[in-house]
N, C-alpha and C positions, 0 to 999 in steps of 0.2 A: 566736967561731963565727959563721959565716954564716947568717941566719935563713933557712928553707925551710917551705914547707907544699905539702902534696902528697897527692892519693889515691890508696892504696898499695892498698887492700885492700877488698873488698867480699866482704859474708858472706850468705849465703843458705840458708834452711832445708829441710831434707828427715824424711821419718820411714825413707825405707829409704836410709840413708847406705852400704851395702855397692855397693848397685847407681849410686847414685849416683858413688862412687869409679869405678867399672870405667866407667861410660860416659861421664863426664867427659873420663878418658883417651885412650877408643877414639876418641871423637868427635874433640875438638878437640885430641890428638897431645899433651897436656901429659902431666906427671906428679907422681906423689904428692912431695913436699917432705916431709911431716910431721902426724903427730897426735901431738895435744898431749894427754898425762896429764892437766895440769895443770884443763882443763874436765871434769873429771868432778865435781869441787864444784861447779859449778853445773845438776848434771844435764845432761849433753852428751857426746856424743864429736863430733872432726873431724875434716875432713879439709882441707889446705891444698894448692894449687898455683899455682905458679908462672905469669901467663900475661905473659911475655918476664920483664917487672920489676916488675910488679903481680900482684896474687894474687887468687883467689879459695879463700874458707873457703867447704866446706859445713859445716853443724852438723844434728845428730838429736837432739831428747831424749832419755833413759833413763828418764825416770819422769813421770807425769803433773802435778805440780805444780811446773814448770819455764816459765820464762819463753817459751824457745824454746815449747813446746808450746802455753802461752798465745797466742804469737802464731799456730800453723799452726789451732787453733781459732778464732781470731778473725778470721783473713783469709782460711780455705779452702783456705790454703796459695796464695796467688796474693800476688807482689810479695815484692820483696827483704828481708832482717833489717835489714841498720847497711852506714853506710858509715862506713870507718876511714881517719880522716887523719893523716900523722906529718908531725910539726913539732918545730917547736925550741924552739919558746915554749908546748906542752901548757899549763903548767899558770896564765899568764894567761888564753887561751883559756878553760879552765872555768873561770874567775872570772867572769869576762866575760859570758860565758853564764849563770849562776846569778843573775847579777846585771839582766841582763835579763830572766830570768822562766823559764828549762831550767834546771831541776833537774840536781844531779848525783845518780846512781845508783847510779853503781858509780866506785870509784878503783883503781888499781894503783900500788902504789909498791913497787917490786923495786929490786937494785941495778941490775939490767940491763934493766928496761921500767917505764917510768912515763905515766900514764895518766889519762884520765875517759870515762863515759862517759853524756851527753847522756838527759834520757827521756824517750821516745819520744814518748809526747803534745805535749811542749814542741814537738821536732823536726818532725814531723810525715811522712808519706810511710816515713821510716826512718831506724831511731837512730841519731845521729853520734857517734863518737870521736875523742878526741884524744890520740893518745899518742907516746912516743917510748922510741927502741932506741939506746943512744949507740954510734955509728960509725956510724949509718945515713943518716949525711947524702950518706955515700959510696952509690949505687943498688946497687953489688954489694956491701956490705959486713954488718955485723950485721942481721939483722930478726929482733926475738923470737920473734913468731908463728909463723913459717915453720921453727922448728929451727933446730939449729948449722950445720948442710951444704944449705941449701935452694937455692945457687947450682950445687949437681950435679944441678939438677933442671931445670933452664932449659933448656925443647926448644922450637924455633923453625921449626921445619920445617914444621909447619901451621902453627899461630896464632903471631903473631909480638908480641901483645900487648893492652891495651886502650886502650880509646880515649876510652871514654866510659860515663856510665848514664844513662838518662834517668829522671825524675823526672815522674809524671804527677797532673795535680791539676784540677778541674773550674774554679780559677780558676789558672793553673798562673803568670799575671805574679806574685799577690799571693803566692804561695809563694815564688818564685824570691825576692823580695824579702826574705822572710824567712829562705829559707838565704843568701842575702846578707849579711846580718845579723849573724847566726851565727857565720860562718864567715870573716867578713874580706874578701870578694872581689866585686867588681861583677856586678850582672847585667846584660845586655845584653838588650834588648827583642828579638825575631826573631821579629815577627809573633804567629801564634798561641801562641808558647812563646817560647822565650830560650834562655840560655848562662851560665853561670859556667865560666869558664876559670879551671882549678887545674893545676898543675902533673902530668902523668904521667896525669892519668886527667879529663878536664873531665866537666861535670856539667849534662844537657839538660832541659828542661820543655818540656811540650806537654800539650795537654786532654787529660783522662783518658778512658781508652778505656773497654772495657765496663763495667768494674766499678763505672767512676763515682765510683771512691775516689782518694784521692792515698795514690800507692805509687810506689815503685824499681818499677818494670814491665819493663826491660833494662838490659844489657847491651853494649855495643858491642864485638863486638871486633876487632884487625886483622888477617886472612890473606890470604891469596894463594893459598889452597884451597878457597873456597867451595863447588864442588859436592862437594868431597870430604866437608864437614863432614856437609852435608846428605844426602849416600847414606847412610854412614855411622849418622846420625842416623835416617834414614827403615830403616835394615835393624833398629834396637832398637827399632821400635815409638814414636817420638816425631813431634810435632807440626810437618813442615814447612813453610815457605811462600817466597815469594819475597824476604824480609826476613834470614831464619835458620831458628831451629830452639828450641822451649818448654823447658825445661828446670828443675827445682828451682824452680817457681814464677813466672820471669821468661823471657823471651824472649832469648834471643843473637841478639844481631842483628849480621850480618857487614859488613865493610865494608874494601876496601883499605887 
């Protein structure tokens, strides 16, 4: 098998996931792929879509002593959960890492998704995964998270994909270096921030902005509809500006 590693999926937290759902869609012209029974053991519902061949999860606690909930008290609810990478070689990856000093946290071993998942502290900004869906090396083929039918969900007519997350940190080279690390892949210096180029979705650093914390602070994503996104966005009552549009904690920031 061909070895691949790619960022498939990026998860983001919310407490009102109903409204969440509806405006995700109306905004940026995706739609719903799938919620997964299976996160209710960890106190959560979600909700997965499709944006072209990358995804994004929101998640909502259901009960106050839930990890997700830890985090939307700790951060204010401002900055992304985990970014999820699938590969083909998962489960060196979390050796690798455990072995450098990231805890493993959480495992999955199903017949059809296997997995680790990075904690958070070690990570730093937002928790990493590593996991894999066999047939997924094909882009339109199996992806656990997303359900059995998530490729009837791939609507391209606004957003046609992502492109990127940024990554923000008040020293944001020394970080970049450390998800370099981590994750196998060079960083590139670019001034005040940098670049890890990963396959399907690359991954930006630049000084952290107000909050002054290192967080997932966006989103990049690519359309060819921008003011659409943003009337749209501006007629639900969210936060526009000449970048994008606030959303579940992080910025969508538009870009062709």
């Amino acid at each position: 098998m061909t070895d691949y590693f790619r960022l498939r999926q990026i998860c983001l937290v919310t407490r009102d996931l109903a409204r969440a759902v509806d405006d995700i869609q109306a905004i940026f012209g995706v739609k719903l792929a799938y919620r997964d029974p299976m996160v209710a053991r960890y106190g959560l519902e979600n909700a997965i879509f499709p944006f072209g061949l990358a995804f994004i999860e929101i998640v909502a606690p259901t009960g106050p002593d839930t990890a997700a909930e830890r985090f939307l008290a700790r951060s204010g609810g401002v900055g992304g959960y985990m970014a999820i990478f699938n590969c083909s070689d998962w489960e060196r990856r979390g050796q690798r890492a455990e072995a450098m000093g990231a805890p493993i946290v959480q495992r999955f071993d199903m017949a059809d998704f296997k997995g680790v998942q990075l904690h958070p502290r070690a990570c730093r900004a937002a928790m990493i995964e590593f996991d894999h869906t066999p047939g997924e090396r094909d882009l339109r083929g199996p992806y656990h998270s997303a359900g059995p039918d998530w490729q009837t969900a791939v609507a391209r007519d606004v957003t046609q994909g992502l492109k990127a997350i940024v990554i923000e940190s008040p020293n944001p080279h020394e970080l970049g270096a450390h998800w370099s690390r981590l994750i196998e892949r060079p960083f590139v210096d670019e001034g005040e921030g940098g670049l890890i180029a990963v396959d399907l979705c690359d991954i930006r650093f630049a000084p952290a902005g107000a909050s002054g914390r290192e967080i997932l602070a966006a989103v990049v994503v690519e359309t060819d509809q921008p003011g659409r996104i943003r009337d749209e966005a501006r007629r639900r009552g969210y936060e526009v500006d000449a970048r994008g549009v606030r959303l579940c904690g992080v910025d969508f920031v538009l870009e062709s």
